[in-house]
C-alpha positions as CSV (number, residue, x, y, z in Angstrom):
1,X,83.2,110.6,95.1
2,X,81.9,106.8,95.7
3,X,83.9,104.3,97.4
4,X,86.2,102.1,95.1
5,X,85.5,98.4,95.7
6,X,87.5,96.1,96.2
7,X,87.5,93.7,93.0
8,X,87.8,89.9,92.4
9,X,91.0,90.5,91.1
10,X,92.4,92.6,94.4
11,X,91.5,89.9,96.7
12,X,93.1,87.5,94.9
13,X,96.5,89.3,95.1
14,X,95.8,90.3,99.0
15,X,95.5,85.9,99.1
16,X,99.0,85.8,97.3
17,X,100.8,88.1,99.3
18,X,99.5,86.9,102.9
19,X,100.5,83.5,101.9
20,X,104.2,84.7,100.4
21,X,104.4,86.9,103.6
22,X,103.1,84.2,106.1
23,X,105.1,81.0,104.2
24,X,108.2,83.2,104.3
25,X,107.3,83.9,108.5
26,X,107.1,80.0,108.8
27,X,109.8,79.0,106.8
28,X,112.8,81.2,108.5
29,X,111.7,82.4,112.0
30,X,114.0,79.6,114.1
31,X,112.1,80.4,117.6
32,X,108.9,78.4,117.1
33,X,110.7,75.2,115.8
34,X,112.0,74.4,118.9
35,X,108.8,74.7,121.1
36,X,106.9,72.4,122.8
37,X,104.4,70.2,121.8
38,X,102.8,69.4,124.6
39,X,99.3,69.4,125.3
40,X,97.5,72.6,126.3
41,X,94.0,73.7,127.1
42,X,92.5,76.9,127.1
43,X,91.6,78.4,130.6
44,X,89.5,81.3,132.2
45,X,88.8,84.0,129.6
46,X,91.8,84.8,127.2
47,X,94.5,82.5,129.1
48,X,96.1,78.9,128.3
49,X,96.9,76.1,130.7
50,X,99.4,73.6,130.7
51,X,100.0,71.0,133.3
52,X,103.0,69.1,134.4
53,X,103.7,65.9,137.0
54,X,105.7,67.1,139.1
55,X,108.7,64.6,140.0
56,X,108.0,61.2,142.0
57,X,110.7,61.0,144.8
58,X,113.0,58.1,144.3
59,X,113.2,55.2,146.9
60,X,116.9,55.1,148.8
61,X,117.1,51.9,150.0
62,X,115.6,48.5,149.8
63,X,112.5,48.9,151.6
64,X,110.0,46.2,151.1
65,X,110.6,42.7,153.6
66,X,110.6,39.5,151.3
67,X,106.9,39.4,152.9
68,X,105.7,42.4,151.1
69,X,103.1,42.9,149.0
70,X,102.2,46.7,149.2
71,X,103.6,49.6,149.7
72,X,102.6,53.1,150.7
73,X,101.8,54.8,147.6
74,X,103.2,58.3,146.7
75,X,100.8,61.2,145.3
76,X,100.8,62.0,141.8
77,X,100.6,66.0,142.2
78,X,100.7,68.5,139.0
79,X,101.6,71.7,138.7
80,X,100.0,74.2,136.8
81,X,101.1,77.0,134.3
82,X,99.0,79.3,133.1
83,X,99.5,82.3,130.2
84,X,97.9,85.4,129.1
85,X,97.1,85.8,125.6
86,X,98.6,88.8,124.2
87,X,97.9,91.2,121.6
88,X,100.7,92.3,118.8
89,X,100.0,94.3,115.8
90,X,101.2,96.9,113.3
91,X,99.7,99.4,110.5
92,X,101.7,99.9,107.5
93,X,100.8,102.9,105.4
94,X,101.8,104.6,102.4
95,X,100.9,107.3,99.7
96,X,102.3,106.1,96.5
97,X,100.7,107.3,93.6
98,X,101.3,103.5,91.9
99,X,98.6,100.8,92.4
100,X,98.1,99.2,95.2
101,X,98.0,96.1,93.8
102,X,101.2,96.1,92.2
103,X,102.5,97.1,95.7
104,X,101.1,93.9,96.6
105,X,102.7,92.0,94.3
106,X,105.8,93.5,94.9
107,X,108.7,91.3,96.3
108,X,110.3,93.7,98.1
109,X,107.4,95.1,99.8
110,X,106.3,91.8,100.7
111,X,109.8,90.8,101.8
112,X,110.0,94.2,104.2
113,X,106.3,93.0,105.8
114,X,107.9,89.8,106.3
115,X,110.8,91.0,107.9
116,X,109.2,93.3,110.5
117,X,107.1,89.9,111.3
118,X,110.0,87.9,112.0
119,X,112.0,90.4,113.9
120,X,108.8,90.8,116.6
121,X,108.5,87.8,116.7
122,X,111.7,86.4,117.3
123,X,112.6,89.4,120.1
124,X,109.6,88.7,122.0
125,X,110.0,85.1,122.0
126,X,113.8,85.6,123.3
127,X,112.4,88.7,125.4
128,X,109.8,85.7,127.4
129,X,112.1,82.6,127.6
130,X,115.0,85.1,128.7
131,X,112.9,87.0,131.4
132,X,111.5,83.4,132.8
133,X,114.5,81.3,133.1
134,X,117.3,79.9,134.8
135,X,119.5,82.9,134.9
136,X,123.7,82.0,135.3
137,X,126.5,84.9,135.3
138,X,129.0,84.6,133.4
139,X,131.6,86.1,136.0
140,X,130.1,83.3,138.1
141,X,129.7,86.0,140.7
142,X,128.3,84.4,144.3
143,X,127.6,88.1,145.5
144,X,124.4,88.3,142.6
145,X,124.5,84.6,142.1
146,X,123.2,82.5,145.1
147,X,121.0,79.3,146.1
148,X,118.7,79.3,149.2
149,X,116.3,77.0,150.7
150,X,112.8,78.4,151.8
151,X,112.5,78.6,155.8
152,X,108.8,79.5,155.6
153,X,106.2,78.8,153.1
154,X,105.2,82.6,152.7
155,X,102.7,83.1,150.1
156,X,102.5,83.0,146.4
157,X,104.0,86.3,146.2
158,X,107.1,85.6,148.1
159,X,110.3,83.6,148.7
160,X,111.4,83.3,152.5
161,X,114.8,82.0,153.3
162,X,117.2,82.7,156.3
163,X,120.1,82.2,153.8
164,X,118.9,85.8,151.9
165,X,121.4,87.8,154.1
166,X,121.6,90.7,151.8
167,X,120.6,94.4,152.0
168,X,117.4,95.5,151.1
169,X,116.8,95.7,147.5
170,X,119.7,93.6,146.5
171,X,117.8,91.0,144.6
172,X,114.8,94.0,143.2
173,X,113.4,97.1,143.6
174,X,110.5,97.3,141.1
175,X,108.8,95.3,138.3
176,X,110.8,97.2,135.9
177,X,113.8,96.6,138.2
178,X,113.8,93.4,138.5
179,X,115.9,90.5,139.8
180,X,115.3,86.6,139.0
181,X,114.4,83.6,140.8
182,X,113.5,80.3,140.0
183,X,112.3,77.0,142.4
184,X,114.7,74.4,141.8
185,X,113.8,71.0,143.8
186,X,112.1,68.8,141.9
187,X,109.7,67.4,144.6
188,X,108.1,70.6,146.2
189,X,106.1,73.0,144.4
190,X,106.7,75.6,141.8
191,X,109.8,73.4,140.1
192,X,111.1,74.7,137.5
193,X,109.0,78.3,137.7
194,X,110.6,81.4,137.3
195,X,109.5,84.5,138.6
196,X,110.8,88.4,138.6
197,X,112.0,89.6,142.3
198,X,110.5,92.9,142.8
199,X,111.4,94.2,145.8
200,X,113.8,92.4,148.4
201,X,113.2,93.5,152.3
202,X,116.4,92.2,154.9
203,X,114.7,92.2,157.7
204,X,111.9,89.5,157.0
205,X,114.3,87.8,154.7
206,X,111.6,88.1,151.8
207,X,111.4,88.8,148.5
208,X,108.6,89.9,146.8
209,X,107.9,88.0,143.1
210,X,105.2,88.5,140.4
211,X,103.0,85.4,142.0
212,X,104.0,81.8,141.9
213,X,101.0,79.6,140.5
214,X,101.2,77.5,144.2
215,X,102.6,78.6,147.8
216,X,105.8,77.6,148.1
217,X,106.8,75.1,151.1
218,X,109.8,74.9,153.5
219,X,110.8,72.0,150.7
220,X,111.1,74.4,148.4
221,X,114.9,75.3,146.9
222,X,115.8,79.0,145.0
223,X,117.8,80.1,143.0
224,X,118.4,83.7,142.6
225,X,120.8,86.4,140.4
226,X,120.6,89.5,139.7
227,X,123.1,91.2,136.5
228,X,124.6,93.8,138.8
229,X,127.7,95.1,138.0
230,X,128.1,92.9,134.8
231,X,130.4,94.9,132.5
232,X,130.8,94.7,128.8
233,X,134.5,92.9,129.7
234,X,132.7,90.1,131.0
235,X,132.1,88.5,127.3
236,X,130.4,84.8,126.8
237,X,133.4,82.2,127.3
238,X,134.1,78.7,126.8
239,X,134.6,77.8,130.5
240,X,130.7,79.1,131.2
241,X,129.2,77.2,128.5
242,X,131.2,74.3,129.8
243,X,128.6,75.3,133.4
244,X,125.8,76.3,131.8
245,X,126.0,72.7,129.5
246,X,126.9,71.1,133.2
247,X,123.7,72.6,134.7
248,X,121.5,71.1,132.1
249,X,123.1,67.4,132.8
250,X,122.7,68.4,136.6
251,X,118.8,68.9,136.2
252,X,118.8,66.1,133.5
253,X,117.0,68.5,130.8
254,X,115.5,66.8,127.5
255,X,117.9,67.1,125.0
256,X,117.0,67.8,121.3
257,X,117.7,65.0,118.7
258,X,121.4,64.0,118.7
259,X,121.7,65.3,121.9
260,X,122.2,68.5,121.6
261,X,120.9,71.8,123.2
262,X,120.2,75.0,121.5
263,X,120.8,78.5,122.5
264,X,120.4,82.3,121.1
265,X,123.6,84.4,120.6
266,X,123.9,88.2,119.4
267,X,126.6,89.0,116.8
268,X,128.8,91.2,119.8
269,X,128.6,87.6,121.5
270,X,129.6,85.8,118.8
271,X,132.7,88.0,118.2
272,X,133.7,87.8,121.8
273,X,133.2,84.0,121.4
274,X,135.2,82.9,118.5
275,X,138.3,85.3,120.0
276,X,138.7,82.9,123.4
277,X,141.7,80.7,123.0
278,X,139.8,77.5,124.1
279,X,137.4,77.8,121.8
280,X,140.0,78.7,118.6
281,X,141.2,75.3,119.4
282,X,138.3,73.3,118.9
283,X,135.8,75.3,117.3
284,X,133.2,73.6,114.9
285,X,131.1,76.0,112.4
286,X,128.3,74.4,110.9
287,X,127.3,76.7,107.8
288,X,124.1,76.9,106.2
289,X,121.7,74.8,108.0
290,X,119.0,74.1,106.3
291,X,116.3,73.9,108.8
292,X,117.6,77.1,110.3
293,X,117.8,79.5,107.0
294,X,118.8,82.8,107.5
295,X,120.5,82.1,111.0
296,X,124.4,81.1,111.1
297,X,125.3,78.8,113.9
298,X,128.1,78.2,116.6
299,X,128.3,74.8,118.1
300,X,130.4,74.1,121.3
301,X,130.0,71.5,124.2
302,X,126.9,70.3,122.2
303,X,124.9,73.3,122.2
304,X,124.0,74.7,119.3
305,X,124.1,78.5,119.1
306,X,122.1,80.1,117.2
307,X,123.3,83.6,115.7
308,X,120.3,86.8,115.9
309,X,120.4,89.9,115.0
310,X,119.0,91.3,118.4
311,X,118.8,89.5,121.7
312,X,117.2,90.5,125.1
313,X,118.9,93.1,126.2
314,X,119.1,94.6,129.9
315,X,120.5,97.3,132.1
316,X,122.4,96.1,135.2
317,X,119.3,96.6,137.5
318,X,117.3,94.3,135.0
319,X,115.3,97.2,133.4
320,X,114.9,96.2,129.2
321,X,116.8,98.3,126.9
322,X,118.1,97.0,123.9
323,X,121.4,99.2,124.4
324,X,121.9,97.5,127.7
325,X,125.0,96.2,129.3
326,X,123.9,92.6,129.9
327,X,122.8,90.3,127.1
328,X,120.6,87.2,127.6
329,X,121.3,84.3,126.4
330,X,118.8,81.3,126.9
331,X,120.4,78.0,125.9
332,X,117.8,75.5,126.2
333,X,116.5,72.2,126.0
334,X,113.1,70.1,124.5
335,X,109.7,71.0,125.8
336,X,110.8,74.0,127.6
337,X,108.6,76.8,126.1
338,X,105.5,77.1,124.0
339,X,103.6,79.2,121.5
340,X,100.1,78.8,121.0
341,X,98.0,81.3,118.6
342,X,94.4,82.0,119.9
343,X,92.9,82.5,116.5
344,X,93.2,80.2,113.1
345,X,95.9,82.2,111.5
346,X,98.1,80.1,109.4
347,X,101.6,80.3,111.3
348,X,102.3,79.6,114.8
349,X,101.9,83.1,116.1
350,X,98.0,83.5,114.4
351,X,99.2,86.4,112.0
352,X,95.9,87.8,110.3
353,X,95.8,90.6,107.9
354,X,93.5,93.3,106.6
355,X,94.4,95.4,103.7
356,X,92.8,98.9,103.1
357,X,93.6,100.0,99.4
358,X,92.8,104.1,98.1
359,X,89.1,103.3,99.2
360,X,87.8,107.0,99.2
361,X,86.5,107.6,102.9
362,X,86.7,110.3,105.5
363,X,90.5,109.8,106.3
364,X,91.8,109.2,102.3
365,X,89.8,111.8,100.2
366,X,91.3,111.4,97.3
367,X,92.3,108.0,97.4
368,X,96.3,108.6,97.8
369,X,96.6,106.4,100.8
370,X,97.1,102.5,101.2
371,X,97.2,100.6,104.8
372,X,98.8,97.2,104.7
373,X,97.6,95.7,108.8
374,X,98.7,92.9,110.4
375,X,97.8,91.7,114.2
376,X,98.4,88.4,116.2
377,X,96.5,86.8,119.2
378,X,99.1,84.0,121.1
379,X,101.1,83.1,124.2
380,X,104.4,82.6,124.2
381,X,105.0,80.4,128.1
382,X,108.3,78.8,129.5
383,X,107.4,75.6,130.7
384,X,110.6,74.5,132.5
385,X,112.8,77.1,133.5
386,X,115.3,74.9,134.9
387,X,115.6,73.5,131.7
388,X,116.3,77.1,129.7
389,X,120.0,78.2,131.4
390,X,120.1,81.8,130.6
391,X,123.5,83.1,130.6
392,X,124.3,86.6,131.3
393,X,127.3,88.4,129.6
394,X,128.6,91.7,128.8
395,X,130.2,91.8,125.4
396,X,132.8,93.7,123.4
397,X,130.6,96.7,121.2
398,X,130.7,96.5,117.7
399,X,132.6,99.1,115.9
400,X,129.3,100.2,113.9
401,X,125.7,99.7,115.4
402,X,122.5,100.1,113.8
């Protein structure tokens, strides 16, 4: 049997659809409005680079003579951050005996592609920005919630500090076991990059991270938690937003028009959040957004949350599984992540399709079989983890779950 062609009139409704699948992407997926604009350039091979100035120390005193007419001048020094391109993709198939193209043209099918789109996209946005944060328990727990300043410079795969006094492993045990840390002074290197804790020895007071971009120095300040014994009883309150929205101030993070900061709730958090008595008292709902579509949002202490259907989800040891105990929820500021597509697709992720209709081959004899593809090339990169407070909670399950 000879191969079917594909005619004038099916590429015209493959055009339709990818741009009613692909306006539909751009128009409701929240996570890439809020990204950064900054500049970035492409790096090495398949990575991106961004750079940042790091922070100019502030003069104390009054330290020039009347006489003056110099000073000594301070280095401008950057930091770098770098990102992998990744890879993302999916085959749709199907053995109707109707036409493909009026599967093409059919809203619902379109809407379903369009769906699946958003939802990957969305979880691995709040999967990067929640992994490579500022991480804050919500039991405000000083046993797996501590600061530290580096006593030795170590290497780019480690943070020293006489202050670690815990046993081994207390702070990671693995890359899939994982604990978090993040450099937190503003003059010394590495600010405001987070990194997974992999393994934590007592003895040498080190833990082990998944390489810093620079070595750290004995300037350098940590910040470390791990979600250990977090319990689905410790729920999202208004008395931790009230520290996570203090946190920001503290590290003077770029606030969104109006103010405000933005943040990514689940359902279960929402639930838990609207039952605290504080927040009965003076809760605002702000209902049908515009610029936000599908998503309904919570605003307290000026942070806008907004509601998702799934958040980054954890077990207690920081392994992913989105039935875990601890939920993630990044609350964030401007220019503190960024997507950038690698190829010239026409949303911010690069989405590209490729449509196989009944084309009689070697795998679709008699012509039953349809394949709808879709793939993506882009980096998703927190630029400023202290400005991206992730707060972990437990929360109250939901008396029906998907």
């Amino acid at each position: 049997m000879a191969q079917t062609n594909v005619t004038t009139l099916d590429s015209a409704i493959q055009t339709k659809f990818i741009k009613k699948v692909l306006d539909g992407v751009k128009g409701e997926i929240a996570f890439p409005r809020f990204a950064s604009t900054l500049a970035m350039e492409r790096g090495g091979g398949d990575t991106v680079r961004w750079n940042r100035i790091r922070r100019i120390p502030r003069q104390t005193s009054f330290n020039l003579s009347e006489n003056s007419s110099t000073t000594t001048p301070k280095a401008l020094t950057t930091d770098k951050i770098e990102a992998s391109i990744g890879y993302v993709g999916d085959s749709l198939s199907g053995t109707t005996a109707s036409k493909f193209t009026s599967i093409l043209e059919d809203k619902a099918y379109q809407d379903a592609v369009k769906d699946q789109i958003i939802r990957t996209f969305e979880y691995l946005g709040l999967k990067q920005i929640s992994l490579y944060s500022m991480h804050h328990r919500v039991d405000n727990d000083s046993t797996y919630e501590v600061n530290a300043d580096a006593t030795s410079a170590g290497a780019t795969t480690t943070a020293i500090s006489t202050d670690l006094t815990q046993s081994d492993d207390h702070w990671g045990t693995s890359a899939a076991a994982h604990g978090y840390i993040v450099q937190t002074n503003p003059e010394a290197p590495n600010y405001g990059m987070a990194a997974l804790v992999t393994d934590f020895t007592a003895s040498s007071d080190t833990c082990t991270v998944a390489t810093w971009p620079q070595v750290n120095t004995t300037d350098s300040n940590f910040h470390l938690v791990r979600g250990t014994a977090i319990a689905a009883t410790d729920v999202i309150s208004v008395a931790a937003l009230a520290r996570v929205a203090g946190a920001h101030t503290k590290f003077q993070t770029k606030r969104f028009k109006g103010g405000i900061l933005r943040g990514y709730i689940t359902p279960e958090q929402e639930a838990d959040l609207v039952q605290d008595s504080t927040y009965t008292a003076i809760r605002q709902y702000v209902e049908g957004l515009k610029e936000l579509g599908r998503y309904r949002v919570v605003r307290i202490h000026g942070i806008e949350l907004i509601v998702v259907p799934d958040g980054y989800r954890e077990d207690v040891d920081g392994t992913e599984n989105a039935s875990g105990t601890v939920f993630n929820t990044p609350i964030f500021g401007r220019d503190t992540y960024n997507i950038t597509k690698w190829n010239n697709g026409a949303d911010e992720f690069g989405v590209k399709f490729d449509f196989v209709g009944k084309q009689a081959d070697s795998g679709n004899y008699w012509r039953l079989n349809w394949w709808i593809n879709w793939h993506a090339m882009c980096a998703i990169a927190t630029l400023d983890a202290c400005g991206i407070v992730n707060l972990m909670t437990g929360a109250t399950a939901m008396p029906m779950t998907l």
